[in-house]
C-alpha positions as CSV (number, residue, x, y, z in Angstrom):
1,X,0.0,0.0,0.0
2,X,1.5,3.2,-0.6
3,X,2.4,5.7,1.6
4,X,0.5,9.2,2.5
5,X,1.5,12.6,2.7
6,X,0.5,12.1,6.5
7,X,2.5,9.0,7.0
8,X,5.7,11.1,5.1
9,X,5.0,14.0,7.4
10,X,5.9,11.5,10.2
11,X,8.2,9.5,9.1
12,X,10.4,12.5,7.4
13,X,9.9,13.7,11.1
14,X,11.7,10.6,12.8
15,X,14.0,9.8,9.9
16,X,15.4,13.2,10.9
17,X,15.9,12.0,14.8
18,X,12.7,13.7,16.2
19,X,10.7,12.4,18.6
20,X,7.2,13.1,17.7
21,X,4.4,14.2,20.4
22,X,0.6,13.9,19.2
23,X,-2.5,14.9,21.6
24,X,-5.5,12.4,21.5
25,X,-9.4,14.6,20.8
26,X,-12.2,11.7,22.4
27,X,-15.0,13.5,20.5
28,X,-17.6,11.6,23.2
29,X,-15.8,14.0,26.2
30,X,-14.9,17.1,24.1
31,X,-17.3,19.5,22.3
32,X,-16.2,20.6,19.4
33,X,-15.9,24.2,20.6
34,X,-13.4,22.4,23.3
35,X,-11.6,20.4,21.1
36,X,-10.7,22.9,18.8
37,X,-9.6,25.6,21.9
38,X,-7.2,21.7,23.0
39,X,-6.3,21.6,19.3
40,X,-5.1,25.2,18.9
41,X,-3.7,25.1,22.4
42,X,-1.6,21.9,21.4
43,X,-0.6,23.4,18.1
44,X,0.6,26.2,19.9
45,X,3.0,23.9,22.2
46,X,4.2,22.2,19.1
47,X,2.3,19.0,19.3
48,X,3.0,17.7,15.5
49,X,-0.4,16.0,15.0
50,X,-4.1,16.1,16.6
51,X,-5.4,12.5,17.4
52,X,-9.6,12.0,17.3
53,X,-10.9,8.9,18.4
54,X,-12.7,7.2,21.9
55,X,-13.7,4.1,23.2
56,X,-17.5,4.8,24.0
57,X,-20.1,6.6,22.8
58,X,-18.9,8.1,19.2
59,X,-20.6,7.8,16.4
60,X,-19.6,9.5,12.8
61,X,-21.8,12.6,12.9
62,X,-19.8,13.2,16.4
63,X,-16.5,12.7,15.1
64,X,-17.4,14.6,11.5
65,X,-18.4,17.8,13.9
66,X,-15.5,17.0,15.7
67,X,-12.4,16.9,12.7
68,X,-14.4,19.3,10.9
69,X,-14.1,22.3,13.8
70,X,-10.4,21.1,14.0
71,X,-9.3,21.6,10.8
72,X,-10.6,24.5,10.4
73,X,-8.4,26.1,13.0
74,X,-5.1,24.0,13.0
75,X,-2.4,23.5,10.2
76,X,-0.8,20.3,11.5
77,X,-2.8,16.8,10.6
78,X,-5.8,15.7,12.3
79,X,-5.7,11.9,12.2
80,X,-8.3,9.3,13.1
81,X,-7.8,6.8,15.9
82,X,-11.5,5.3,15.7
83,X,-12.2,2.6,18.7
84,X,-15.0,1.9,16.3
85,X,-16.3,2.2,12.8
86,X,-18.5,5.1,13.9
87,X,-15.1,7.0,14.7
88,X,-14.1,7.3,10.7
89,X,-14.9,11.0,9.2
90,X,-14.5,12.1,5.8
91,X,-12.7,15.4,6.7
92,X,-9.9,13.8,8.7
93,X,-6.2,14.2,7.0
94,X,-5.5,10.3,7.9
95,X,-6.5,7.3,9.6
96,X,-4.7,4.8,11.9
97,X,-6.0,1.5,10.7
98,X,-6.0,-0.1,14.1
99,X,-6.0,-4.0,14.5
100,X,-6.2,-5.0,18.2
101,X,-3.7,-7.3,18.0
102,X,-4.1,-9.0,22.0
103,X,-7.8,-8.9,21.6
104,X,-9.8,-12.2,22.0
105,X,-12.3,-10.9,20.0
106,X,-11.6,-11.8,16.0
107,X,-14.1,-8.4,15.5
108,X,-10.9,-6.2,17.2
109,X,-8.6,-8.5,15.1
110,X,-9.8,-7.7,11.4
111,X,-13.8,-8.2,11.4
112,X,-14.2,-4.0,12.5
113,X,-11.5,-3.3,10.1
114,X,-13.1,-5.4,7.2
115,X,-16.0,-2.8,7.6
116,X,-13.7,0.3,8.2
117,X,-11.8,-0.6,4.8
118,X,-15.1,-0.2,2.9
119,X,-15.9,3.2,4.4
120,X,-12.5,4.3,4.3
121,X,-12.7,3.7,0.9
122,X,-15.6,5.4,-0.4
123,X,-14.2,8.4,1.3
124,X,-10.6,7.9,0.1
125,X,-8.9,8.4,3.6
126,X,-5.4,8.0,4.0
127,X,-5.0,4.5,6.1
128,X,-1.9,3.6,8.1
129,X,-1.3,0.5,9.1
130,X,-1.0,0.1,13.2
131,X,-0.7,-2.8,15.1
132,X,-2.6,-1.7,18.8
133,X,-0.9,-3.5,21.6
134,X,-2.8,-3.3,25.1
135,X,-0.5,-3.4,28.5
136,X,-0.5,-3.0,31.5
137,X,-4.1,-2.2,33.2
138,X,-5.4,-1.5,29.6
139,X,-8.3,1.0,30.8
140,X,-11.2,1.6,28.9
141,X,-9.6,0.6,25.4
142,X,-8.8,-2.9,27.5
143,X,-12.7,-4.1,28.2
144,X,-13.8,-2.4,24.9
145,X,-12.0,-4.4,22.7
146,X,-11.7,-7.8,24.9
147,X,-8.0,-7.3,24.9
148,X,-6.2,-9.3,27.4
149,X,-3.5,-6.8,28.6
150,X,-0.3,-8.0,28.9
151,X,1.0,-7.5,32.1
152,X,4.3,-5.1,32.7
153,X,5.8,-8.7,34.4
154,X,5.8,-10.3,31.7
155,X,8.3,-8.0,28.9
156,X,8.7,-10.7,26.6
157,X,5.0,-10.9,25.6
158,X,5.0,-7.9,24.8
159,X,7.9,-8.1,22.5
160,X,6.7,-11.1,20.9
161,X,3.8,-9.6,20.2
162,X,5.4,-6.7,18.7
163,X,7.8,-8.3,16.8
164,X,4.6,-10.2,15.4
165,X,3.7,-6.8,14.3
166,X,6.4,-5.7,12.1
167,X,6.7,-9.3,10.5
168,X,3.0,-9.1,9.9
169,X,3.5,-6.2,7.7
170,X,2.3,-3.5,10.3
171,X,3.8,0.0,9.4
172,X,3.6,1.6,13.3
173,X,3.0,-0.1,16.7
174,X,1.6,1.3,19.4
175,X,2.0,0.2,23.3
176,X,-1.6,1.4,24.9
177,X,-1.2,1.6,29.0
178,X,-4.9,2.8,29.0
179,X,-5.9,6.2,30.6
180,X,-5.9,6.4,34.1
181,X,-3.3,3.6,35.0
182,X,-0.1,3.7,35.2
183,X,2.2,4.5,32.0
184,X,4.4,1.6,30.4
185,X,8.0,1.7,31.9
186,X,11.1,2.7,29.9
187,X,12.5,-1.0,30.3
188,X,9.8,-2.8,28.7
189,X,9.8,0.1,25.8
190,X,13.6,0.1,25.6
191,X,13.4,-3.9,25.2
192,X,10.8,-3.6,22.2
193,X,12.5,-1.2,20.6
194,X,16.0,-3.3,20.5
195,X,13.9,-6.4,18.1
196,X,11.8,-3.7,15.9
197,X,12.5,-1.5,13.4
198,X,9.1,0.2,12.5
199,X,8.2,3.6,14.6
200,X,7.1,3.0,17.9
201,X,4.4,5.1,19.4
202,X,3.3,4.8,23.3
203,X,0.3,6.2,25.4
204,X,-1.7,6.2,28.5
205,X,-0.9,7.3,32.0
206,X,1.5,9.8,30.3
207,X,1.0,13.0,32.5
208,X,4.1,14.8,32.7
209,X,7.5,16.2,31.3
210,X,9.6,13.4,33.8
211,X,7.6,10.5,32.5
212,X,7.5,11.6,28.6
213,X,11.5,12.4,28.7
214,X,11.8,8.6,30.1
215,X,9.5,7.1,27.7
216,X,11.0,9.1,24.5
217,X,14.4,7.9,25.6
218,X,14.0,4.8,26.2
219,X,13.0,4.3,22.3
220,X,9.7,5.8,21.9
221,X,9.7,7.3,18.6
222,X,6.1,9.2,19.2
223,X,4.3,10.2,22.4
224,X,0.7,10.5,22.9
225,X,-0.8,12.3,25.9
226,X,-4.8,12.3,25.9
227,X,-6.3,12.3,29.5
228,X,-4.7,15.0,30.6
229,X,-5.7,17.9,28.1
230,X,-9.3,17.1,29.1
231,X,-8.2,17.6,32.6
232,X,-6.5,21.0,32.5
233,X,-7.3,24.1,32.0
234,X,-3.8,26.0,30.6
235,X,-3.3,23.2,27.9
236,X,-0.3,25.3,26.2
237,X,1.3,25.4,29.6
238,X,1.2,21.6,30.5
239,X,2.1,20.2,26.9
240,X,4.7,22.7,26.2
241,X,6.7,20.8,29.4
242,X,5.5,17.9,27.9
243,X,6.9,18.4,24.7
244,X,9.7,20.5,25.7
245,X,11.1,17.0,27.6
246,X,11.0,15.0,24.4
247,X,12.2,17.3,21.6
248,X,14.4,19.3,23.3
249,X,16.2,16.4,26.1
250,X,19.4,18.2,26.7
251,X,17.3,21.5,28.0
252,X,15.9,19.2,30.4
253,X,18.6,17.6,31.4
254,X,20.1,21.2,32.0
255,X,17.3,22.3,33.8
256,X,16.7,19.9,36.2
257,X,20.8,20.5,36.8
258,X,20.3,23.8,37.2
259,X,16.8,23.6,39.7
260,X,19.8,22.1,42.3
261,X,23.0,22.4,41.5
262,X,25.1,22.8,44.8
263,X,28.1,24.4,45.2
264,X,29.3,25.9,42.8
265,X,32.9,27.3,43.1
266,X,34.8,29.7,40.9
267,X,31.2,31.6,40.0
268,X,30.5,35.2,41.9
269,X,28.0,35.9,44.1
270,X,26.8,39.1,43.1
């Protein structure tokens, strides 16, 4: 299948060295006047693409009101993450073509995406090909698509299963923690990412600057924060920090030097 502009956007991104950050839009907890203040808020930090797409409750006139508001008012790509086929919108610059690879569910598997392929289609989406791992506690993502989350104690699962991925023919895989629990540990990312060689994107319980600079060096090639720009009110402010940790490490590193450094001999006082 050939490749999008989206997918180029992204990949010329990390074929550079950059570690990508992208903020998830669930269209079922976000109106569209909201998503579009998160969206320009997140542009504004330098997220380098908006994510729309939620477990529960969306349907495609939701997720059409939804992209449409967005991309009115953003220049970077809005990209579908459906948890359904009612989560697929016409307007949308791209889709992640999810399977759920741990679900035990054969719908999760291929039977939703045999339905998504027609509509995506008809409305001659961009797809990208994503193999969806789910870890740890899983969250909401977990019980909607009868995953059975791998457990952080057992790493080699979860690199079987994503080694799977890339000899399946996957283009991306993302690690899902679930929101609300707690994020996947640099270990288990930086052990996946020494047996693949397709991007690696990971999400869920991702809530600040500490636990994005760990995951991005570990191996993550993208970031994906989601929960918390529902939660907050200064969205700029968090995701900039956020952001900030992953593309710009050696700031951070300087920083938290510099926020208590000791003595420090030779320099004046005054």
């Amino acid at each position: 299948m050939k490749i999008g502009k989206t997918e180029e956007y992204i990949l010329r991104k990390i074929h550079s060295g950059e570690k990508l950050h992208m903020t998830l839009i669930d269209p079922d907890k976000t109106t569209p006047y909201n998503a579009v203040r998160i969206a320009c808020e997140a542009e504004k930090a330098g997220t380098d693409a908006i994510m729309v797409g939620g477990s529960l409750g969306v349907s495609e006139n939701l997720t059409d009101s939804v992209v449409k508001s967005i991309k009115e008012h953003v220049n970077i790509p809005v990209i579908l993450f459906p948890g359904s086929v009612g989560g697929v919108s016409r307007y949308a610059d791209a889709l992640w073509f999810i399977s759920v690879l741990n679900s035990i569910n054969p719908y999760y598997i291929v039977g939703a995406q045999v339905e998504g392929a027609i509509i995506a289609r008809k409305y001659n989406l961009e797809c990208i090909p994503l193999a969806y791992i789910i870890v740890g506690e899983g969250g909401a993502a977990g019980y909607v698509s009868y995953a059975r989350p791998i457990p952080y104690s057992r790493p080699e699962l979860i690199v079987a299963y994503s080694l799977a991925a890339e000899y399946m023919g996957f283009r991306f895989i993302y690690l899902e923690a679930g929101s609300g629990g707690n994020p996947i540990p640099p270990a288990i990312v930086s052990k996946v990412k020494e047996v693949v060689n397709v991007p690696l994107i990971v999400g869920g319980g991702i809530r600040d600057e500490d636990i994005a600079y760990a995951i991005a060096s570990a191996g993550a090639n993208i970031i994906v924060t989601g929960t918390i720009v529902e939660e907050e009110e200064n969205v700029c402010d968090v995701l900039s920090r956020i952001i900030g940790s992953i593309k710009h490490p050696k700031e951070v590193e300087c920083g938290r030097r510099d926020s208590n450094p000791g003595p420090r001999r030779g320099r004046p006082t005054s």
